[in-house]
C-alpha positions as CSV (number, residue, x, y, z in Angstrom):
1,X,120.9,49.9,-22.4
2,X,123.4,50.5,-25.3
3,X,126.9,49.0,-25.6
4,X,129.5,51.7,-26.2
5,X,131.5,50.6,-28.8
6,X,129.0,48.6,-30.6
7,X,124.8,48.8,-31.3
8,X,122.7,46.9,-29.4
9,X,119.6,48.7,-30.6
10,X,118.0,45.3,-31.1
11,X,117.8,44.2,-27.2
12,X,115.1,45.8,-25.4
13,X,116.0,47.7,-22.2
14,X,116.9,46.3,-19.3
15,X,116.1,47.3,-16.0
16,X,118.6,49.3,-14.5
17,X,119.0,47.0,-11.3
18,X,121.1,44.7,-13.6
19,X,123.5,47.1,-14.9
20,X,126.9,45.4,-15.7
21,X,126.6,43.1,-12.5
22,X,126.5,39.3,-14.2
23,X,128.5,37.4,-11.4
24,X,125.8,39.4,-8.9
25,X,123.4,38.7,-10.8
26,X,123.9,34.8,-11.1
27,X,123.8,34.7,-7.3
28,X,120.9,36.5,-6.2
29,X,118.9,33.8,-4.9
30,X,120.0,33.0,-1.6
31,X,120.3,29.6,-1.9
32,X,123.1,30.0,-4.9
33,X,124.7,32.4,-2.8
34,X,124.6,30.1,0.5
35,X,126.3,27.1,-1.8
36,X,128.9,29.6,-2.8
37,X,129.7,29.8,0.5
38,X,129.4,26.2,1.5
39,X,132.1,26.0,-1.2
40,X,134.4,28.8,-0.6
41,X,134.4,27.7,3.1
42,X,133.9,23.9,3.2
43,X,131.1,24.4,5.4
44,X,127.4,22.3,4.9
45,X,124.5,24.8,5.5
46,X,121.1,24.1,4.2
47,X,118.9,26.6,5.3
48,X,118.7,29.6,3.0
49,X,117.0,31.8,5.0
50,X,120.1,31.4,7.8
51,X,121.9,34.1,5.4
52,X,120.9,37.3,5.7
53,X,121.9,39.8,3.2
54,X,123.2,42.9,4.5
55,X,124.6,44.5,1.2
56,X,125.3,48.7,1.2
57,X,123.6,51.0,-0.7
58,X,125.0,54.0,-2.1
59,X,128.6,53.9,-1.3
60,X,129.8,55.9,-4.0
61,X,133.3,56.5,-2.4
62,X,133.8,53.0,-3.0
63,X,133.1,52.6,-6.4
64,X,132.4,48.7,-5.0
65,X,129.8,48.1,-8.0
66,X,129.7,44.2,-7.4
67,X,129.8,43.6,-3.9
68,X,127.3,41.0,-2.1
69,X,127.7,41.1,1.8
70,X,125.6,38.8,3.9
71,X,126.0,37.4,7.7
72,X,125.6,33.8,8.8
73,X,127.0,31.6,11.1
74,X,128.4,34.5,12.8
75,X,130.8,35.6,10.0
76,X,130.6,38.8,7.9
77,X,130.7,38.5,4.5
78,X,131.9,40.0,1.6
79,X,132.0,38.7,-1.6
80,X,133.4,40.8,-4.7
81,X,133.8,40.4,-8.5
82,X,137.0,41.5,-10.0
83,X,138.0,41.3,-13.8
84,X,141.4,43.1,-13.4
85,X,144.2,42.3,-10.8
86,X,144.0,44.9,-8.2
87,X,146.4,44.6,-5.0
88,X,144.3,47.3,-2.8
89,X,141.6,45.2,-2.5
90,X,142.4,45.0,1.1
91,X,142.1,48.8,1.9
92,X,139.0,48.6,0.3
93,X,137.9,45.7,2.3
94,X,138.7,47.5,5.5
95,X,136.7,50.8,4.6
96,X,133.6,48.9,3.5
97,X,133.8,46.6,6.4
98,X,133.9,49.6,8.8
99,X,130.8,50.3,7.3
100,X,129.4,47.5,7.7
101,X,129.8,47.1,11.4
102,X,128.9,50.5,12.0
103,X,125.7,49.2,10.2
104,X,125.6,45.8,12.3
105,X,126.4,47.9,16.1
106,X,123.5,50.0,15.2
107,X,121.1,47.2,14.2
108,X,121.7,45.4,16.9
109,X,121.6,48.6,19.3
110,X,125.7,47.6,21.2
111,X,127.3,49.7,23.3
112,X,130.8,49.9,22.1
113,X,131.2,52.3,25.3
114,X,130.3,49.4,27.8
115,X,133.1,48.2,30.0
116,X,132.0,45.2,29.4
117,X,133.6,43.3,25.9
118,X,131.3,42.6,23.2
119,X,131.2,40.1,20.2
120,X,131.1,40.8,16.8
121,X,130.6,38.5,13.7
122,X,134.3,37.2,12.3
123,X,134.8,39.2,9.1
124,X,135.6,37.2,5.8
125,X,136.7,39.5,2.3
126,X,136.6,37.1,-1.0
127,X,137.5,38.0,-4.3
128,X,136.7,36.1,-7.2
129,X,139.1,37.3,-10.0
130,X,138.4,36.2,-14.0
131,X,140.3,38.6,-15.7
132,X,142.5,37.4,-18.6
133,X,145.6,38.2,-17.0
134,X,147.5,34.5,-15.5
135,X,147.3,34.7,-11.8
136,X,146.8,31.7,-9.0
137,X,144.4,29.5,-7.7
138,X,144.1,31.5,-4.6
139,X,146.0,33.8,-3.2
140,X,146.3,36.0,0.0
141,X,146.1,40.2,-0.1
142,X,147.4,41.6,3.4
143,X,146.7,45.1,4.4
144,X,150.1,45.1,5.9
145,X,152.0,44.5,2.5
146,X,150.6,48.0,1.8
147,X,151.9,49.9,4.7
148,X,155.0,51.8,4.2
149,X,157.8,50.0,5.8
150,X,158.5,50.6,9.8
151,X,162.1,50.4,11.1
152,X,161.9,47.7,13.8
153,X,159.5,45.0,15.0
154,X,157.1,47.7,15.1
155,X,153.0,45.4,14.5
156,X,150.4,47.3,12.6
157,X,147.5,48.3,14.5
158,X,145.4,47.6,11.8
159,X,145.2,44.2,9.3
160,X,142.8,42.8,6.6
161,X,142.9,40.1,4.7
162,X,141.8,39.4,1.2
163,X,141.5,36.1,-0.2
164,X,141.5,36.1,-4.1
165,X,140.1,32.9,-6.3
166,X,140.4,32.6,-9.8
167,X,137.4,31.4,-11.0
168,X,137.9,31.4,-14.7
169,X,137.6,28.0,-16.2
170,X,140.3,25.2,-15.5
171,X,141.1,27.1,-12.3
172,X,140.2,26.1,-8.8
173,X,138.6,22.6,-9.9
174,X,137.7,21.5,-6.6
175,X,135.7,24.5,-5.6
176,X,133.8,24.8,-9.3
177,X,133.1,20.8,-8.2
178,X,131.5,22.0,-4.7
179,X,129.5,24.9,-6.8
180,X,127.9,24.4,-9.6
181,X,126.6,27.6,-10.2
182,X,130.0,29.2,-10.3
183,X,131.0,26.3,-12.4
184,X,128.6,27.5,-14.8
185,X,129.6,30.7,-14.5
186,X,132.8,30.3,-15.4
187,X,131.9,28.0,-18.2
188,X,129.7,30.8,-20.2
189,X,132.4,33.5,-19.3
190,X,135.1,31.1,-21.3
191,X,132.7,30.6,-24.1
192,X,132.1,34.4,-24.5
193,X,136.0,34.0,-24.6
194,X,136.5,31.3,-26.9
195,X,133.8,33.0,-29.3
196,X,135.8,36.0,-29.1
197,X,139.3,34.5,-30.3
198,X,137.2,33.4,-33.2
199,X,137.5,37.2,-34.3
200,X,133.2,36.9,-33.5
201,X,132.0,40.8,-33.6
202,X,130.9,41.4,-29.7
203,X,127.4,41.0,-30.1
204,X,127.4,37.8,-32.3
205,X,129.8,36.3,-29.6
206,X,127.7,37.1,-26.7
207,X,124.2,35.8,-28.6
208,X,126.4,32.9,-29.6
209,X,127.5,31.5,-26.3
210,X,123.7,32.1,-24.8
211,X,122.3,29.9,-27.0
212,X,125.1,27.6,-26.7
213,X,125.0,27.3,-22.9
214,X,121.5,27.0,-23.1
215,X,121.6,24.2,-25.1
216,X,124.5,22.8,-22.8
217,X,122.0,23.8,-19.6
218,X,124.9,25.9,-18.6
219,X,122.5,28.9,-17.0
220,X,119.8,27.4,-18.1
221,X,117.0,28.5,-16.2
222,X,118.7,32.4,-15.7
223,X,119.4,32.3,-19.8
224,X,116.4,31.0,-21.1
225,X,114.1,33.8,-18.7
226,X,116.2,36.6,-18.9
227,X,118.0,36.1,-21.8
228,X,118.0,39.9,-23.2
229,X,119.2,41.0,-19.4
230,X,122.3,38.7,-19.6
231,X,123.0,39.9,-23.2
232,X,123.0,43.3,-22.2
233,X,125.0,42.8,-19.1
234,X,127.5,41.1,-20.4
235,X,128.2,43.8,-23.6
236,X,128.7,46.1,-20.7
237,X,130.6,44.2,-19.1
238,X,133.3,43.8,-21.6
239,X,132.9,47.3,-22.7
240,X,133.8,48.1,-18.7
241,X,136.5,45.6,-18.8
242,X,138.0,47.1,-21.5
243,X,137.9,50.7,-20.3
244,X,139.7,49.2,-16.9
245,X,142.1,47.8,-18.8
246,X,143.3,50.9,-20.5
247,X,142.9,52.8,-16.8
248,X,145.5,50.7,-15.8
249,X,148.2,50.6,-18.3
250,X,151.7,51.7,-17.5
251,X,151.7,55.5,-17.1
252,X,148.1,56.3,-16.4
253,X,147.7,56.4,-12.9
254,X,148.7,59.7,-13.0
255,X,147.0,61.6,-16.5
256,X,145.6,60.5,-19.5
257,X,146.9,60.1,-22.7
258,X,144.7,61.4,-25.6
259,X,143.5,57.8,-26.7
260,X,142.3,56.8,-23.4
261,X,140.8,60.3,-22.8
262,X,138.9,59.8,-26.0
263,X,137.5,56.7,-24.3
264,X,136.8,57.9,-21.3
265,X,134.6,60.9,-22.7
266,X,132.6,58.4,-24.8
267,X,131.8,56.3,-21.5
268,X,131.0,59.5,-20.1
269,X,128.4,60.9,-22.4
270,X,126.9,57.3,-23.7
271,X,126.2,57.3,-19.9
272,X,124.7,60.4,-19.9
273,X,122.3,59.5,-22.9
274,X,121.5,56.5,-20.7
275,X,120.0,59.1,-17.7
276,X,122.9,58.2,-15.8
277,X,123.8,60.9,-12.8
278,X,127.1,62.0,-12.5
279,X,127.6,60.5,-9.2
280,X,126.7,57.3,-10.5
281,X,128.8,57.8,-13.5
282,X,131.9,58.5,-11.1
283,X,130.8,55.2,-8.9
284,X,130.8,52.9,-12.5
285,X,133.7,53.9,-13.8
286,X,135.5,54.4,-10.5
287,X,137.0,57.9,-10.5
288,X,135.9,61.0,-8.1
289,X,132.9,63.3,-9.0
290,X,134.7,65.6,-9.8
291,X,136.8,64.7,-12.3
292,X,133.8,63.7,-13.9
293,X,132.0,67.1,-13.8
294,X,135.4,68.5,-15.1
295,X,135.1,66.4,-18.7
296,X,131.1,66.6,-18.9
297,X,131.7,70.4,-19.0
298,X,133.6,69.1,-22.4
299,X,131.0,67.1,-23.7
């Protein structure tokens, strides 16, 4: 897999389960993921296999490319990555949720019809934020802030909450203290970072702060294996990241101005080199099909 704004001829392929998904990536063993949760939650669980993983597949309406959704303990769920601030998180939230319980009702054969009241698991929506842009510890998204406003004392049938952590590094110190894994996380992030303000060339930085952490034992185990994987994942990342940040500069929500267009046509056909289908295209860079069909008929 190929950066797109500089060569990266001389990593091997990686498979394309990794993609640009780092912070999914770090937690894919369950037992990360369950001390995540012990963290985020102050909860003690010790029994990985209690957490079952209930992800979706293909929900390209979404464009919810770093999701991890998983019951236990009777709550549902889900976890997402966020480099850039984004206050709709909680309308998203509420349609993948849907999903998900539409997937759980089914699974677990209820009859929403009964007269009889059922239970269902007690939803949870986390976002863990490490974009560059200052924001809190935590903070709380509310469905209801998005709502236009209703004369009255008029309640809103429908609420969901988001809660957003800043994990970069220095933030949320008690939590990175509870999680070590997300600690470390955030620790090879900053020295991608750091390595960066050092005017390092992308690639060099990246390389750099592997071997750095590795030598700190930061990652160790998921750096030292999969070392080319991470590399990769993380030159697509910060090519993503800064594609999102030029999506959502003043005055392009609703066109593009010719620089950004530029950009957005070279993601599109670097992608397309790659094998990539337009649908999937759309999903990564989170934009509708067809929008993308429109500009591949220019490539």
């Amino acid at each position: 897999m190929k950066s797109n704004f500089i060569n990266t001829d001389e990593y091997p392929e990686a498979d394309r389960q990794y993609k640009d998904r780092l912070f999914r990536f770090v937690f894919q063993k369950p037992e990360d993921l369950l001390s995540l949760y012990n963290a985020v939650n102050g909860t003690d669980y010790k029994d990985p296999s209690a957490l079952e993983i209930n992800t979706l597949g293909n929900v390209l309406y979404l464009s919810m490319k770093n999701d991890i959704s998983f019951l236990i303990s009777g709550t549902l769920n889900l976890y997402e990555h966020q480099s850039t601030c984004n206050p709709n998180m909680p309308m998203r939230g509420l349609f993948y949720f849907s999903r998900l319980y539409e997937k759980y009702i089914a699974g677990q054969d209820i009859n929403i019809y009964s007269s009889a009241a059922k239970t269902f698991p007690f939803p949870r929506h986390v976002v863990f934020y490490n974009g560059t842009a200052e924001e809190p510890d935590r903070k709380v998204l509310r469905l209801s802030d998005l709502y236009e406003t209703v004369p009255g004392d008029s309640r809103p049938s429908l609420e969901c909450e988001t809660l957003t952590l800043n994990i970069n590094y220095g933030h949320n110190r008690a939590l990175m203290e509870k999680c070590r894994r997300l600690e470390e996380y955030a620790i090879f992030v900053h020295t991608v970072r750091e390595n960066l303000e050092k005017q390092m060339p992308l690639d060099q930085a990246v390389t750099e702060a592997v071997d750095t952490c590795i030598r700190s034992g930061v990652l160790k185990d998921i750096l030292t294996e999969q070392k080319s994987e991470v590399i990769q994942m993380v030159l697509e990342t910060f090519d993503q990241e800064k594609y999102e940040k030029a999506m959502h500069q003043e005055g392009y929500d609703d066109g593009y101005s010719d620089g950004k267009a530029d950009l957005f046509l070279e993601l599109i056909r670097k992608k397309l080199v790659k094998g990539i289908s337009l649908e999937e295209i759309a999903r990564e860079l989170e934009t509708d099909l067809e929008t993308v069909q429109k500009l591949t008929d220019q490539i």
